[in-house]
One Martini backbone bead per residue (centre of mass of N, CA, C, O) as a GRO file, in nm:
protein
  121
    1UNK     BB    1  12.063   4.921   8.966
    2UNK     BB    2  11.781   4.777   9.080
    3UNK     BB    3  11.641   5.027   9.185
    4UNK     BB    4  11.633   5.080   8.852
    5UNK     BB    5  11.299   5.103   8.748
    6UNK     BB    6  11.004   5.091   8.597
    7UNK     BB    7  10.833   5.282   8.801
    8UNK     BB    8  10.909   5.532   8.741
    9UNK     BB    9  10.768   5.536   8.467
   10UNK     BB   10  10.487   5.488   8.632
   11UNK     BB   11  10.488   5.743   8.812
   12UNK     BB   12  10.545   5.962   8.615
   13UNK     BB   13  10.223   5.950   8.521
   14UNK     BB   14  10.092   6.113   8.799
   15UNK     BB   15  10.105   6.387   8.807
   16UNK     BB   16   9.932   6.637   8.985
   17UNK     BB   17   9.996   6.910   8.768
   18UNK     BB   18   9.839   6.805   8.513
   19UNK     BB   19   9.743   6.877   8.222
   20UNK     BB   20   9.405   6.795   8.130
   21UNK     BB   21   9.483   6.738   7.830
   22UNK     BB   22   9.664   6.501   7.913
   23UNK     BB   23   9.784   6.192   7.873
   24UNK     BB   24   9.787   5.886   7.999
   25UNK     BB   25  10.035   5.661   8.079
   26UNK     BB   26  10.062   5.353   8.017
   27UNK     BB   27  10.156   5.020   8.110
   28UNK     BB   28  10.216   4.723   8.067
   29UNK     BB   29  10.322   4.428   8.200
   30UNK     BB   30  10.495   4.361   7.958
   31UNK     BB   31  10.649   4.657   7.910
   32UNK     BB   32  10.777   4.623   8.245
   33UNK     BB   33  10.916   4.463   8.169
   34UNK     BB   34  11.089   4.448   7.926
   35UNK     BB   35  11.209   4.739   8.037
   36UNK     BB   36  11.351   4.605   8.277
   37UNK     BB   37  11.538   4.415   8.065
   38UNK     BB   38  11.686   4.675   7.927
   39UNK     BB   39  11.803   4.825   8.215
   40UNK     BB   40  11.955   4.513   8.293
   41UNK     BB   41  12.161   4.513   8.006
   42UNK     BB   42  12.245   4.808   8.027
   43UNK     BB   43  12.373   4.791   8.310
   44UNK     BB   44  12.572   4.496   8.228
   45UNK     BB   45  12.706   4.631   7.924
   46UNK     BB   46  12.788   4.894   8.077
   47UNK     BB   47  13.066   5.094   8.214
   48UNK     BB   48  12.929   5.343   8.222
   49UNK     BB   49  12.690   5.472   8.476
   50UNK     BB   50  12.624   5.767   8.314
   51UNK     BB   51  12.488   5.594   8.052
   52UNK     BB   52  12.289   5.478   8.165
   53UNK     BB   53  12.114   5.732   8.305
   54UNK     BB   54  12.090   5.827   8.015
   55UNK     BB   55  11.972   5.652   7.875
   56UNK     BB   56  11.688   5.569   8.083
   57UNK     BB   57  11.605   5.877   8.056
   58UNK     BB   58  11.526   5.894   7.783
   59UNK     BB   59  11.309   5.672   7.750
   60UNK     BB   60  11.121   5.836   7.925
   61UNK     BB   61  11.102   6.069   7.827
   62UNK     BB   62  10.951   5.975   7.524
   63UNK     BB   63  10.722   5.848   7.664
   64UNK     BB   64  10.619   6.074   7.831
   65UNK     BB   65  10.568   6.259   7.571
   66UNK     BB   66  10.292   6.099   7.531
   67UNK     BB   67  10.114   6.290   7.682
   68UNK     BB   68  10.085   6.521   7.450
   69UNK     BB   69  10.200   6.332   7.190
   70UNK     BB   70  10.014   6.059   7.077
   71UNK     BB   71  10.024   6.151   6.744
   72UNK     BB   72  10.368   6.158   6.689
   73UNK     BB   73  10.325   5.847   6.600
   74UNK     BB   74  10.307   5.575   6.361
   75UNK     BB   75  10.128   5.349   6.209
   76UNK     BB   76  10.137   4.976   6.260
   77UNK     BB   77  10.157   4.648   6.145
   78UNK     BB   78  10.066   4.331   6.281
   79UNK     BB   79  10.159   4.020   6.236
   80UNK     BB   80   9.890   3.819   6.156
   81UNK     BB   81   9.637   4.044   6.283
   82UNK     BB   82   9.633   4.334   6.207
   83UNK     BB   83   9.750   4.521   6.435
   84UNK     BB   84   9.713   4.843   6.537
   85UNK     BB   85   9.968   5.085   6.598
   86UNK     BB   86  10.221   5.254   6.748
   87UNK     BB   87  10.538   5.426   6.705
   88UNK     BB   88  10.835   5.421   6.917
   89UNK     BB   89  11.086   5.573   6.887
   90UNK     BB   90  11.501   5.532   7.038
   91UNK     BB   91  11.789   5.587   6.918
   92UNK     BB   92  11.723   5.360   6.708
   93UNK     BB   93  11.703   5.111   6.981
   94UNK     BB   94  11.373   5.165   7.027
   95UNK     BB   95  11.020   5.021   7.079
   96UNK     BB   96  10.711   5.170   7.116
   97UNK     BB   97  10.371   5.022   7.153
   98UNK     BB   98  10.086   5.181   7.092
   99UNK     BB   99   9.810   5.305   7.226
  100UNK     BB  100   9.462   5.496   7.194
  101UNK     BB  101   9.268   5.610   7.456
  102UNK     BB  102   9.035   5.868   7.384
  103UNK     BB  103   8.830   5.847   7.620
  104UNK     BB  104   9.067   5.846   7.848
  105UNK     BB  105   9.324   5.942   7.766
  106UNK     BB  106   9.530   5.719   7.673
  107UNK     BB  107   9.832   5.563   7.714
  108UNK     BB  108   9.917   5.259   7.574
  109UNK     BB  109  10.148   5.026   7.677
  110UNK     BB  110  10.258   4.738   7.541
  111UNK     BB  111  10.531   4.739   7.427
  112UNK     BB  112  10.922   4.683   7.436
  113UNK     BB  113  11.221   4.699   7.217
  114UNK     BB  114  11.429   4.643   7.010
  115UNK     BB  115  11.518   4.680   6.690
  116UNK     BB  116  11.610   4.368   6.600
  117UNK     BB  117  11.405   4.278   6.655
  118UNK     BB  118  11.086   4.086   6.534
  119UNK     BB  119  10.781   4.308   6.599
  120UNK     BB  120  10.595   4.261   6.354
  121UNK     BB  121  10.549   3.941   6.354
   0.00000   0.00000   0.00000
């Protein structure tokens, strides 16, 4: 299970035949982090296999549709900096907070959290 990284969603973020209108998905370090620590607590506490590269599936999936959809989630701010993000939810169990850099055409993956974490704070 430790082979199923978070490059995976990182590298599929670079696909040669992406349409030129599309934006470019960017993980940063520290989303990369936790992203891998959430797949390895599914990986660790999930006992169906299936179920694992199922909901690991999804999130890449969701991640990945903001190359198309980047304003299709909400604006959040986050205190106590009142710093606005936007927010993808995921399963209802998962969020991940990002910026969109429309010069040029990215969406920076900045967090990725459980949703019962305080993560507004």
């Amino acid at each position: 299970m430790e082979e199923y990284t978070v490059l995976k969603v990182y590298l599929r973020s670079y696909v040669k035949n992406m349409d030129t209108s599309n934006y470019e998905v960017i993980l940063t370090d520290n989303a990369k982090e936790e992203l891998q620590k959430i797949y390895d607590y599914i990986a660790n506490h999930m006992k169906n296999i299936s179920s694992v590269y199922e909901m690991m599936e999804q999130l890449e999936q969701k991640i990945l549709r903001l190359e198309q959809f980047p304003y299709s989630c909400p604006e959040v701010k986050i205190k106590p900096k009142n710093l606005v993000y936007r927010k993808l939810l995921v399963n209802g169990k998962y969020v991940a907070l990002y910026k969109i850099d429309e010069q040029y055409k990215r969406v920076n993956i900045i967090h990725i959290y459980y949703t019962k974490q305080d993560y507004l704070a």
